[in-house]
N, C-alpha and C positions, 0 to 999 in steps of 0.2 A: 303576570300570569295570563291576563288578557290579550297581551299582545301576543306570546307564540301561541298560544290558543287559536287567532286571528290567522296569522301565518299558517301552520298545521291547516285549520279549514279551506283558508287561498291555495294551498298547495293541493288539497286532496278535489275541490274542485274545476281546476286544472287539469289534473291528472283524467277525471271522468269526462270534461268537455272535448280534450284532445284524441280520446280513446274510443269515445262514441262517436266519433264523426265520419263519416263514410268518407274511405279515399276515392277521387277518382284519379286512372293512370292517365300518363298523359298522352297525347296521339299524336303522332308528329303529322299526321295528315292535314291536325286544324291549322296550323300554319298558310296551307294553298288553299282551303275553303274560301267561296265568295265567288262575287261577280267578275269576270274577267273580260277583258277584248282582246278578241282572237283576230289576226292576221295568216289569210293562207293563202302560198301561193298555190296553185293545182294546175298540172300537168297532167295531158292522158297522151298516150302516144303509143302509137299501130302501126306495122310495117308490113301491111298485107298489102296484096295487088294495088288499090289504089293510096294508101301509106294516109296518117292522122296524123295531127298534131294540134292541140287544144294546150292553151295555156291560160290561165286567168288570176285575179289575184281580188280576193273578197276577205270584208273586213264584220264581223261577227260578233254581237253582245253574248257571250255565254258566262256559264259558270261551270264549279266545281264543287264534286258534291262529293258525300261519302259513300262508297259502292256497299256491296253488299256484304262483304268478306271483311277479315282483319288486313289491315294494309291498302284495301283496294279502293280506289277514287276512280268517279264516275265523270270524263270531262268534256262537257258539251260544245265545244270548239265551232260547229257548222250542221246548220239544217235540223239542229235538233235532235239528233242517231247520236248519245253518248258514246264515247270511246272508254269502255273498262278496261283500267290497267291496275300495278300494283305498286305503293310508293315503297323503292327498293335506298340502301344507305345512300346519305349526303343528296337526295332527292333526286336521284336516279330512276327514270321509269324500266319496268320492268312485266312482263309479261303482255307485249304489244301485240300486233296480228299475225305481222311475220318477222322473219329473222335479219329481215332487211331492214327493219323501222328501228328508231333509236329516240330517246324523250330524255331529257332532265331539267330541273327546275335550278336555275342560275340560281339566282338565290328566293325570296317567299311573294316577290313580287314582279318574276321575269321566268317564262316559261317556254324552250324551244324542242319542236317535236318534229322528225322527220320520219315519212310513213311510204309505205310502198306496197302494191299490191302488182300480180300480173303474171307475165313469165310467156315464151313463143313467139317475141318480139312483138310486145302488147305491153303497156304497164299505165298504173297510175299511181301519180306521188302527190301526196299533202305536207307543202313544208308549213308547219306554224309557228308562228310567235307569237306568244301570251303574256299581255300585260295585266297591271291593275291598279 
């Protein structure tokens, strides 16, 4: 009698330990969380009367953090000016500057991001690659 008595009570607090415990969901954005090294090449280039062309390539301690929104990471790649995007399926970036920029995350520890701004025969591109 003691024994299922014993059982009956193990089971009933069980039941209240696994029932009160707060879930939390899970975020696929904590995967790319953390400190990363950013590699950019950057390109600017002007085709007016006397014509540019600037190229360099700079290597960058940032991180990645969680933006403000659901989905949205905040990734400081260069100089500090976060770039807010949105982690879209299979770690696809989504909702970049312009229509021309393309981002996804190879897999949680390899990160390549190509960025473009410009238009009038003028432009500037940031290609990155994010390690960690």
């Amino acid at each position: 009698m003691k024994y299922k008595f014993f059982q009956l009570f193990s089971i009933i607090i069980l039941l209240l330990i696994s029932v009160s415990c707060e879930k939390i969901p899970f975020d696929d954005r904590n995967d790319y969380l953390g400190d990363w090294t950013f590699t950019t090449k950057i390109t600017e280039f002007n085709t007016d009367s006397i014509g540019y062309l600037f190229q360099d390539t700079i290597t960058y301690q940032g991180t990645i953090k969680y933006g403000n929104e659901k989905n949205e990471l905040s990734l400081d790649y260069h100089n500090g000016t976060p770039l807010i995007v949105t982690l879209g399926e299979n770690g696809k970036l989504e909702k970049l500057p312009t229509n021309y920029c393309s981002g996804s995350f190879s897999n949680t520890s390899t990160l390549n991001i190509y960025l473009r701004w410009g238009g009038l025969g003028a432009f500037v591109t940031h290609q990155v690659y994010g390690t960690r």
